[in-house]
N, C-alpha and C positions, 0 to 999 in steps of 0.2 A: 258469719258471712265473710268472701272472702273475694276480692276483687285481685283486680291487675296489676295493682299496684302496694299489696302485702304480699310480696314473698320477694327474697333475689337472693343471689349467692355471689360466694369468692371463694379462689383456692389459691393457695399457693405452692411453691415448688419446695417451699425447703432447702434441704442440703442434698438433695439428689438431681442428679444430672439430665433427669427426666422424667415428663410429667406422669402418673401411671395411672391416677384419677379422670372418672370422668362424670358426666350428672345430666342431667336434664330437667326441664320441667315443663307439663304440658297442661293449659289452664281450658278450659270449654263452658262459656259461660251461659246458660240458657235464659236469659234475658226478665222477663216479665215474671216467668214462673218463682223466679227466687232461687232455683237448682243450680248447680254448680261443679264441676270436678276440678281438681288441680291434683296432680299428679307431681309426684317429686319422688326421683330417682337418683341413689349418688352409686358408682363404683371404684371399687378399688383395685387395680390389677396385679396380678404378679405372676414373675415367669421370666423377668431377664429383659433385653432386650431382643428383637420388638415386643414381646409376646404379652406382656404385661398391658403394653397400651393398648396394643390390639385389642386383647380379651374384654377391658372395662368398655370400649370405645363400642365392639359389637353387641356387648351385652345390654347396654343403655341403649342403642340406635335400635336394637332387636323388639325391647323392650316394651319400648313406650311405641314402637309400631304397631304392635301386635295387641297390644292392652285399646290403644285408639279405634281400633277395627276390627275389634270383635264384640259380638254381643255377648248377653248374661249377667249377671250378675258381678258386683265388685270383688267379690272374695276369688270366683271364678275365674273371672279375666287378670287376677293379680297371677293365679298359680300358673294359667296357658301362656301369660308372658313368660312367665320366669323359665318354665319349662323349653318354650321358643327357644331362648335365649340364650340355654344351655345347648339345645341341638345344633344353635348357626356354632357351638363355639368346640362342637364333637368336628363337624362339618370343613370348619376353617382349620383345624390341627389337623384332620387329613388329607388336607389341603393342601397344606405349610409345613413343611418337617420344621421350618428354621420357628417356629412358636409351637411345636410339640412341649406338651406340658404346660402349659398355660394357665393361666386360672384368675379370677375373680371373684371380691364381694357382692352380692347387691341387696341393697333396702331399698324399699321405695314404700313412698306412704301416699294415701290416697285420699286427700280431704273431701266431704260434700258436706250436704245441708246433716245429713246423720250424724256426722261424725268424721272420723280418720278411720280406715283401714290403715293393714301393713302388711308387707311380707319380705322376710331378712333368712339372708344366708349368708355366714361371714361375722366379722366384727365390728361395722360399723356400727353408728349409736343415734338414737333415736331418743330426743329429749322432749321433753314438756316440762317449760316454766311457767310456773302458775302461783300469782299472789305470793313472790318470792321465793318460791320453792320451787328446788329445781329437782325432776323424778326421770332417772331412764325408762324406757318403754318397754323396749324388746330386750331380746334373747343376746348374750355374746357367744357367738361359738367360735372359743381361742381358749387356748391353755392357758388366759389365765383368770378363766374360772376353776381350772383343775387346782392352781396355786391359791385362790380364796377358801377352797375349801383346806387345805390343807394348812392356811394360817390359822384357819377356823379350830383344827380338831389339833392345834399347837405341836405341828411336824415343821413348819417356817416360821420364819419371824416376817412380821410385816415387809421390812428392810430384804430379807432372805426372796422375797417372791418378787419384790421389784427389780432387785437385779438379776431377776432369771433369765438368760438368754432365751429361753423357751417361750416366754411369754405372750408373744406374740404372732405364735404358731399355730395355725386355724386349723381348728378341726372341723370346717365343712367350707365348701366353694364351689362354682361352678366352674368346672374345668372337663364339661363333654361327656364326663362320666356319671354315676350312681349320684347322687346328692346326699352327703352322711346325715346333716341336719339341715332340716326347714321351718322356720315360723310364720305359719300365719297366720293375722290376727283377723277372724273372719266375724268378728261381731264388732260395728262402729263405737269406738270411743268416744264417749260427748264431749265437746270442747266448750267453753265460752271467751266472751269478748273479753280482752286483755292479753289471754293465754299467746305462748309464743313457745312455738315448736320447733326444732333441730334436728336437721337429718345432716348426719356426719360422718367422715372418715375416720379412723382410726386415730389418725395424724394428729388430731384436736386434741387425744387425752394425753398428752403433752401436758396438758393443765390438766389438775384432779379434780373433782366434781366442787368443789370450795370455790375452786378459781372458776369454776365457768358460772356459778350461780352467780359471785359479785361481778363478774364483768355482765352477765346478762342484765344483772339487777342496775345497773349504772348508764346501758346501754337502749333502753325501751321505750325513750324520746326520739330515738332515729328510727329509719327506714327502715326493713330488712334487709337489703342489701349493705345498706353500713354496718347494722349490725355484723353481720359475717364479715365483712374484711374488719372490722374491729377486733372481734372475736376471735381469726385469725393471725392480728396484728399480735395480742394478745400473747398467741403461740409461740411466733416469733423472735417475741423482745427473752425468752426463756434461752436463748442462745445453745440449741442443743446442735451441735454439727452435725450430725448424722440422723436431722431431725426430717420425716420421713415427709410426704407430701401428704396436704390436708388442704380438705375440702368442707365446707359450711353451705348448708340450705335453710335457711329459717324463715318461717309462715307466722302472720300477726294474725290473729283475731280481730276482727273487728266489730264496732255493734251494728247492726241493720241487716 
């Protein structure tokens, strides 16, 4: 169960000069029945100035419009968002020569009484801690899954793929064109009471999966919204200058 008052978020700006993240969330609570949605969407822009905010900004307003107001099914109305979302952002670059090339991530997860849906293009990260255990969800598509494998079959050295410039080089987004990769996760995953979920920017793996399971594990006495600016905060105290913007959504379970 999942009321008004389990979920909130924070972002911060980092070392960059602008903010290029953007998120939403959209809660519809149908009352007596026990049903529920809450929608949570984060994205990530890129493309320069403006183009970058623009993209995430339309893509989220696009988004969660179009997923609100249509019918069918959740798997359904995830993919006619997404696809929207891409068109307002073909649309706007023909628009705009000065954000030609543009482009964004977007995840967005879809809680009910079933479960979480999802659908991800890009590198954001989609977490579930549970009973101390923290597990990613979805798909990354960035180069540097190209470098895990290649740590894997012993062509890099662990050290070798973190300092790859490359690393953070997407291989899919939504930027008006073809879409390379899409994930959707069109069968509900069960959640229970405790569980506490993370939808995130890029920006968060700042900390490696170690750091964000003990801060999560330290942190499950607060709100959600604390959690993420803690989680966050987190980020921060890592003092990396040219530490990119990050953004945090996190949803509690609760029982009833």
């Amino acid at each position: 169960m999942i009321g008004p008052s389990d979920f909130g978020a924070a972002r911060i700006l980092g070392g960059r000069a602008l903010q290029e993240d953007e998120f939403a969330f959209h809660f519809n609570d149908q009352g007596r029945s026990g049903d529920f949605i809450l929608l949570a969407v984060v994205a990530d822009g890129m493309g320069g100035v403006p183009g970058g905010r623009q993209a995430s900004k339309v893509a989220v307003t696009t988004f969660v419009d179009v997923f609100v107001s249509m019918p069918g099914s959740i798997p359904d109305r995830l993919e006619k968002a997404l696809r929207h979302a891409n068109r307002e952002l073909a649309i706007l670059g023909d628009e705009s020569p000065e954000v030609k090339g543009m482009g964004t991530t977007l995840l967005a997860a879809c809680f009910t009484r079933e479960g979480v849906y999802w659908i991800n293009v890009g590198d954001s990260v989609l977490w579930l801690f549970r009973d101390g255990i923290l597990q990613r969800l979805n798909e990354e598509h960035s180069y540097r899954t190209v470098l895990y494998e290649k740590v894997k079959r012993g062509e890099l050295t662990v050290e070798e793929a973190r300092q790859s410039p490359h690393k953070n080089t997407l291989l899919s987004a939504l930027a008006g064109g073809p879409i390379a990769m899409l994930e959707i996760h069109n069968v509900p995953m069960r959640v229970k009471p405790g569980d506490c979920i993370v939808v995130a920017t890029n920006g968060v793996l700042t900390l490696n999966h170690a750091a964000v399971a003990s801060a999560l594990n330290q942190l499950l006495d607060q709100k959600p919204k604390q959690i993420a600016a803690l989680l966050l905060k987190a980020v921060e105290m890592k003092g990396l200058p040219n530490q990119d913007n990050a953004t945090a959504l996190v949803v509690r379970i609760r029982n009833g």
